[in-house]
C-alpha positions in Angstrom: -0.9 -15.8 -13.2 1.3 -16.8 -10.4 0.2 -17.1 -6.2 1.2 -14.2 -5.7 -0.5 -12.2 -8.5 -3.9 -14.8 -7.5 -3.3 -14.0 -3.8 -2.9 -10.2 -4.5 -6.5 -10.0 -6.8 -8.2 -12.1 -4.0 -7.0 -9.5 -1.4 -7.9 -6.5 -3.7 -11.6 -7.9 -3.3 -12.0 -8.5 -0.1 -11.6 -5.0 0.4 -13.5 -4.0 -2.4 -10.8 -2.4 -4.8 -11.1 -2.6 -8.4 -7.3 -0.9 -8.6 -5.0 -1.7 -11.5 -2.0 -4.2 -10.2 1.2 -4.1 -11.8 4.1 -6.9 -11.0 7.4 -5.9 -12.4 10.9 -5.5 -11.9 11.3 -2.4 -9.7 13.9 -0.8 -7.7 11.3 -0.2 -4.7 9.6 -2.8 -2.9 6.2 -1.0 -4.4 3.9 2.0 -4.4 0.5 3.1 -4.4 -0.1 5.7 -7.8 -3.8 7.4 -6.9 -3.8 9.1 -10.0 -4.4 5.9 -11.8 -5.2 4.2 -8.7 -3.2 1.7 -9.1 -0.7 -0.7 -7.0 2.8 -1.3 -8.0 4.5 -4.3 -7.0 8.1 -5.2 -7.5 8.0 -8.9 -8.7 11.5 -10.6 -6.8 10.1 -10.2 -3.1 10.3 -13.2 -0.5 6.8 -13.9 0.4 7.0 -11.6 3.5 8.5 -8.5 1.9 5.6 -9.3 -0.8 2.5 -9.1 2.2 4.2 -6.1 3.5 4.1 -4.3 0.3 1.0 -5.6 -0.8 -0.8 -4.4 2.6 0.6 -1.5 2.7 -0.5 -0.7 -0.5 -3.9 -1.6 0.1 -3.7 0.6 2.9 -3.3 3.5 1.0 -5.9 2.9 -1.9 -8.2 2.3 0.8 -7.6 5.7 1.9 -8.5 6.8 -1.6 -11.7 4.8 -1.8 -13.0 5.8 1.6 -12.1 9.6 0.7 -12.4 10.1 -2.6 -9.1 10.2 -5.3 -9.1 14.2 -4.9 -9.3 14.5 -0.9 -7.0 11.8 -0.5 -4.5 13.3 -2.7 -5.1 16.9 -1.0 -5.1 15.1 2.5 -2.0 13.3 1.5 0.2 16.1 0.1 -1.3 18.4 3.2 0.6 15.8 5.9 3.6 15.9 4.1 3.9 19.9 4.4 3.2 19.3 7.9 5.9 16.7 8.3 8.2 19.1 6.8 6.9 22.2 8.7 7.5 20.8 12.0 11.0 19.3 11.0 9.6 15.7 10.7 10.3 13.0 7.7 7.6 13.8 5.1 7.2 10.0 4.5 8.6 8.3 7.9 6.3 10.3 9.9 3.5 10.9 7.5 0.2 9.9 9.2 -0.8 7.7 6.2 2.6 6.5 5.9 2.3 5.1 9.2 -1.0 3.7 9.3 -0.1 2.5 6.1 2.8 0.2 7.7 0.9 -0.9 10.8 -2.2 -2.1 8.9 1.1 -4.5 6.7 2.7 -5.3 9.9 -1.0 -6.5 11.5 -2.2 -8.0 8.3 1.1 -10.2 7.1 1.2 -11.3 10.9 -2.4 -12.7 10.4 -1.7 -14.3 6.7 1.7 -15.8 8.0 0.4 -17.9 10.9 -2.0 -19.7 7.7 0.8 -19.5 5.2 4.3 -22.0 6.3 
């Protein structure tokens, strides 16, 4: 296991996630599948690009946990509509999309300032 696989499980406990983590070579930075709850993580980031992803990720499956896998999912696909519906980017402007991002951006300012 490399630091960032050890510093990815470390952060799936502290928020109490038991999710699956996959590390391989993808042609998106990552992704959050809450069917299988489980976080996607393409393995070539800088160390940056891989606390964004991973954040953001965590984000979302702590959505799921807080919700449930079902109303998340419903919740989920319900804000895209309404992203579409009023002419809006279904992921861009999708509510969890966003807090999804600004729970990264807050979270890989705070690991950054302890990791040179």
């Amino acid at each position: 296991m490399n630091s960032k696989e050890r510093f990815a499980m470390k952060e799936l406990k502290v928020y109490g996630l038991s999710c699956d983590l996959i590390f391989d070579n993808l042609n998106f930075n990552g992704k959050y599948d809450s069917d299988t709850d489980t976080i996607y993580i393409h393995k070539g980031l800088s160390k940056k690009d891989f606390m964004m992803t991973l954040y953001h990720e965590i984000n979302h499956a702590i959505h799921r946990l807080e919700m449930g896998a079902e109303d998340y999912k419903n919740d989920y696909e319900l804000e895209m509509e309404r992203c579409i519906l009023s002419d809006l980017d279904p992921y861009k402007d999708n509510y969890y999309e966003v807090a999804a991002e600004e729970f990264a951006k807050q979270k890989t300012k705070e690991e950054m300032l302890w990791v040179k």
